[in-house]
C-alpha positions, 0 to 999 in steps of 0.5 A, spaced: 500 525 341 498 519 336 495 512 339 496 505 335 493 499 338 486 499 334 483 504 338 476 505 338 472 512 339 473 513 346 480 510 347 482 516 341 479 522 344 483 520 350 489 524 348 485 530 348 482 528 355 489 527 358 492 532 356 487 537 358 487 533 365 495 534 366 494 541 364 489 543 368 492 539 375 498 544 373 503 540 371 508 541 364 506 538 357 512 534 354 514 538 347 515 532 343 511 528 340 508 523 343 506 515 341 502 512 345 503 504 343 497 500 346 499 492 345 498 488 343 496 491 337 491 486 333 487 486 339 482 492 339 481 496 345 475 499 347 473 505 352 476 511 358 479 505 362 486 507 359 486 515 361 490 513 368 495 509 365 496 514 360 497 520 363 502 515 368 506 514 362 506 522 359 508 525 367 513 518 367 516 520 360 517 527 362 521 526 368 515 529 373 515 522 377 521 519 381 524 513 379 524 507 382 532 508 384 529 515 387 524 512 392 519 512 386 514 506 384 514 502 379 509 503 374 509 496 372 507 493 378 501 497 379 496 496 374 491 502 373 485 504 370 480 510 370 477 515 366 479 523 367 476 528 367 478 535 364 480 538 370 483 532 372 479 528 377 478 521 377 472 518 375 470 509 375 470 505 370 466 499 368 470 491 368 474 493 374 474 487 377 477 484 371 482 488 372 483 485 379 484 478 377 488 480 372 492 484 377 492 477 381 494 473 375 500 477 375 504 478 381 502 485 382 504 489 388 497 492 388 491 496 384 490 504 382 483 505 382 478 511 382 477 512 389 469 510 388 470 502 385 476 501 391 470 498 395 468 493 391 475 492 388 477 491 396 471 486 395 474 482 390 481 482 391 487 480 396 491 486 394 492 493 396 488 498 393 489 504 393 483 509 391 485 517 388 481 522 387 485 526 383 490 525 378 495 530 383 494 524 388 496 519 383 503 523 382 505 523 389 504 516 390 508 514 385 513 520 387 512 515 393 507 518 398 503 513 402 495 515 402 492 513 407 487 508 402 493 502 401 492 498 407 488 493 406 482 492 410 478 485 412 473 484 406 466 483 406 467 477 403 470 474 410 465 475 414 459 470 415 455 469 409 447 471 409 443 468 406 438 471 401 431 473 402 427 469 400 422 473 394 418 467 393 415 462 399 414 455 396 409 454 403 404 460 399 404 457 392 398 451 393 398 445 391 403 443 385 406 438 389 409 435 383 413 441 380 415 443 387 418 436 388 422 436 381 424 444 383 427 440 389 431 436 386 434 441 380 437 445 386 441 439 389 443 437 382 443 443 377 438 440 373 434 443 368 426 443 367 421 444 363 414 446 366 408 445 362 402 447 363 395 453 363 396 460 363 396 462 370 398 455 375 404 457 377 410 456 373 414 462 373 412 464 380 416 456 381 422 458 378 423 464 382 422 460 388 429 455 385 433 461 385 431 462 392 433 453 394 440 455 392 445 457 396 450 463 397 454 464 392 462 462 394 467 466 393 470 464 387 463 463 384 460 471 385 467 474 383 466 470 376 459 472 375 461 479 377 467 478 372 461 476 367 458 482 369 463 487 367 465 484 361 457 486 359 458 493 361 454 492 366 455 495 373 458 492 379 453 489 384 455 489 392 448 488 395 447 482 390 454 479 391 452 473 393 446 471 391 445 467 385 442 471 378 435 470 376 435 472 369 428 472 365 429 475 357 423 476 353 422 471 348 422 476 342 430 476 344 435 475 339 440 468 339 445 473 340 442 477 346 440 470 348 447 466 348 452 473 346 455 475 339 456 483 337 461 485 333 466 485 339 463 479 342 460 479 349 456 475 354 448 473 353 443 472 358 446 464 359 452 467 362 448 472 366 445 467 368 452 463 371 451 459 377 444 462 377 437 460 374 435 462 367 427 462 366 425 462 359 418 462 360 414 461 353 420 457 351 416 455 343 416 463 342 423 464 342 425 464 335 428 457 332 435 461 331 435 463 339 432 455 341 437 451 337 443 456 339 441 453 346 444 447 344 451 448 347 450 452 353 445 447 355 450 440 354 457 443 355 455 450 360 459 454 356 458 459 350 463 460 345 463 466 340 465 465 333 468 471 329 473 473 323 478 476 329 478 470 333 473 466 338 470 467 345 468 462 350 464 465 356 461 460 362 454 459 362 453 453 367 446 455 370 440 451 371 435 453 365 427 453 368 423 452 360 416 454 361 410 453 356 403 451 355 401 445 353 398 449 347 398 455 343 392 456 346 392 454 353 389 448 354 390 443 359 396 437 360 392 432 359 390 434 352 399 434 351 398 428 346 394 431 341 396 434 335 396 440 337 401 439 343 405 435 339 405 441 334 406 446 339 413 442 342 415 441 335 417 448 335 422 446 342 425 439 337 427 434 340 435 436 341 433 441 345 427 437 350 433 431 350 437 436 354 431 438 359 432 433 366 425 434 369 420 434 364 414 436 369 406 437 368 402 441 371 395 442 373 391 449 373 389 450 381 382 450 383 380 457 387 378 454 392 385 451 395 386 459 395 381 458 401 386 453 405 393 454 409 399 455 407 403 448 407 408 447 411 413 446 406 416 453 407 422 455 402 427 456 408 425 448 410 426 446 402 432 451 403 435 446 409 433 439 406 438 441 399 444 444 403 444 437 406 443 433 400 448 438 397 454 437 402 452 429 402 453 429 395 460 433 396 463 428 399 464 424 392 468 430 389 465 429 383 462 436 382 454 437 380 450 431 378 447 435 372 454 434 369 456 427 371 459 423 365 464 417 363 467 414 369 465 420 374 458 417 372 458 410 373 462 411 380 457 416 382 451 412 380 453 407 384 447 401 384 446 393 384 447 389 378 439 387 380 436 395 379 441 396 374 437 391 370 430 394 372 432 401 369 435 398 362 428 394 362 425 401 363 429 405 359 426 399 353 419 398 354 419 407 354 423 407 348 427 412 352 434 414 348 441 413 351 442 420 354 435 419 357 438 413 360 444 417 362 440 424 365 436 418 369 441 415 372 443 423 374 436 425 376 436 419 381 443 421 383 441 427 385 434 424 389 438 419 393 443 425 395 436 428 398 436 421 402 442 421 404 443 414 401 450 413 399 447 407 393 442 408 388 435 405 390 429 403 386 424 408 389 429 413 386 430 411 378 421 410 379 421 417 381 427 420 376 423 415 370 416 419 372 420 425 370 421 423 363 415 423 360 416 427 353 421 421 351 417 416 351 415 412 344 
């Protein structure tokens, strides 16, 4: 049996595999050569995912299986995937949920799958799946036998959505009234945030509390972040479907695991992060490479990959939490005028810090706050105020404030000739630029979304100026 398609190491030794397998679930090799075409023949194909369909088609050719005039089924209609072992049993395999929004793309009467990814197809999926163990349960189905596993039971996805626990409680971070406040605001509108500060006053424990403000994933959301997964070669995720990803690289990660690459080019850790938060805490460690390939996810939410074979865009809309010392060194914020600071933010540029919303400074934390209560202002209380300010903002249909622009900017934005020109005199005597304008009128979108307030108020611009304080002349 020869393959051609571009196969890889895996895809080749399938040969062997399935005619091992077919032999061993007694059934009768075909004398003839076979050729396996995998089209289309200039994409290259990669992995086990090709052992079931192949073996499908050597019985098919060898006249083992029922035509579809007969009482057989149709191969066509049933896509199928899944890497066999030599004694003929079933084994899953990654990237299963692509094969089930293929599958719907398609029209296809329903999926064939490893009896242990059925569940979270199921999940996924509207279609009937069909989970087999062994290939011999692939033969009487498609012979046209009904297993009792092609009913299509309610999904999980239909039930209520729970929220996520909460794994940091903003009510047991003191102090920071500020950050908590910016944080707020970045989880109604999607913003990104830049936390500057000392070591040890609270900045990543504060963008672990972001992913908690934010709510479940939707349907669509967690099954094109689960899609991202697989596409990363990373395993399906059923008790974390609907909670929004945290990511956290090391800032020694190279611009490709940061943003995707490979000579097969697959997602980074932006578009793990997708509807989700990213922290890049020691942000002016990571290279100038990795920072400066922030560019486009940070402004655009996608990711596209350029190589000789063709390009690939991933989404990576997610909120990016920057985190950094005001120097190399330490040192406190009020100290981010000095030479030193501005050499240690020199190493961010200012494209990069342009494309932070909140730019938020904080202050190391005297140990005697420790001694008082925790604050009122709890994470499910937080949680309440930004699904309120969230629906409220849903109601224009203009998608996240973050990503306003153009004419969906200025219908949104919506505010008195009167305050409008208080924020162009604003913008002047700071010396701001016009994508600061731009992310400002944003920002006070997202605070007058908290107040429920359907025109913008100049309390709101005042506020979403304080926030700015890395672009002023």
């Amino acid at each position: 049996m020869g393959i051609v398609g571009l196969p890889d190491a895996a895809v080749r030794e399938s040969a062997e595999r399935v005619r091992t397998a077919i032999r061993n679930a007694g059934f009768t090799w075909p004398r003839s050569r076979l050729t396996v075409n995998l089209a289309p023949a200039d994409l290259r194909k990669e992995g086990p995912v090709y052992d079931l369909p192949i073996a499908a088609g050597v019985l098919a050719c060898s006249g083992r299986l029922r035509s579809e005039a007969d009482g057989g089924r149709r191969l066509e209609a049933w896509p199928m995937a899944g890497e066999l072992a030599l004694d003929g049993s079933v084994r899953p395999v990654k990237g299963i949920v692509a094969l089930a929004e293929l599958a719907a793309r398609t029209g296809a009467e329903g999926l064939v799958v490893a009896a242990a990814s059925a569940e979270e197809v199921r999940l996924v999926s509207d279609l009937p799946v069909v989970g087999i163990e062994h290939l011999q349960d692939l033969a009487r189905f498609l012979d046209g036998e009904e297993p009792a596993s092609t009913f299509q039971p309610e999904s999980k996805l239909r039930a209520p959505v729970v929220m996520a626990p909460i794994t940091v409680d903003l009510a047991e971070v003191r102090g920071q009234s500020n950050a908590k406040r910016a944080i707020e605001i970045a989880a109604v509108g999607r913003h990104n945030v830049l936390l500057i500060g000392p070591p040890g006053c609270g900045k990543t424990l504060l963008a672990r509390a972001l992913a908690d403000l934010l709510p479940p994933l939707e349907r669509a959301e967690a099954i094109e972040y689960q899609t991202i997964r697989a596409a990363a070669g990373l395993p399906f995720e059923l008790d974390r479907f609907h909670r929004p990803p945290f990511r956290s690289p090391h800032h020694t990660c190279s611009p490709a695991a940061l943003v995707g690459g490979g000579s097969t080019p697959r997602p980074g850790e932006v578009s793990l992060a997708h509807h989700g938060v990213l922290m890049l805490d020691e942000l002016p460690e990571f290279s100038k490479a990795s920072i400066d390939a922030l560019r486009e996810p940070l402004e655009d939410g996608v990711v596209t990959v350029s190589r000789v074979a063709g390009s690939t865009c991933f989404p990576a809309r997610s909120i990016v939490v920057g985190a950094m010392n005001v120097t190399r060194d330490g040192g406190n914020v009020s100290e981010y005028s000095g030479a030193a600071a501005r050499r240690y933010l020199g190493r961010i540029g200012r494209p990069i810090l342009d494309r932070f919303d909140l730019h938020v400074p904080m202050t190391p934390l005297p140990i005697r706050r420790f001694l008082e209560r925790p604050g009122t202002a709890t994470t499910t209380v937080v949680r309440k105020r930004v699904r309120l300010a969230r629906e409220f903002g849903a109601l224009r249909g203009s998608g996240p404030n973050a990503s306003l622009a153009g004419t969906t900017l200025e219908e949104a934005c919506g505010m008195s000739q009167a305050v409008l020109e208080n924020l162009v005199s604003m913008v002047e005597e700071l010396g701001l630029s016009a994508r600061a304008f731009d992310r400002i009128r944003r920002l006070a979108r997202s605070i007058a979304d908290l107040d429920e307030a359907v025109v913008i108020q100049p309390h709101h611009l005042v506020e979403a100026v304080s926030f700015r304080i890395l672009d002023r002349n």
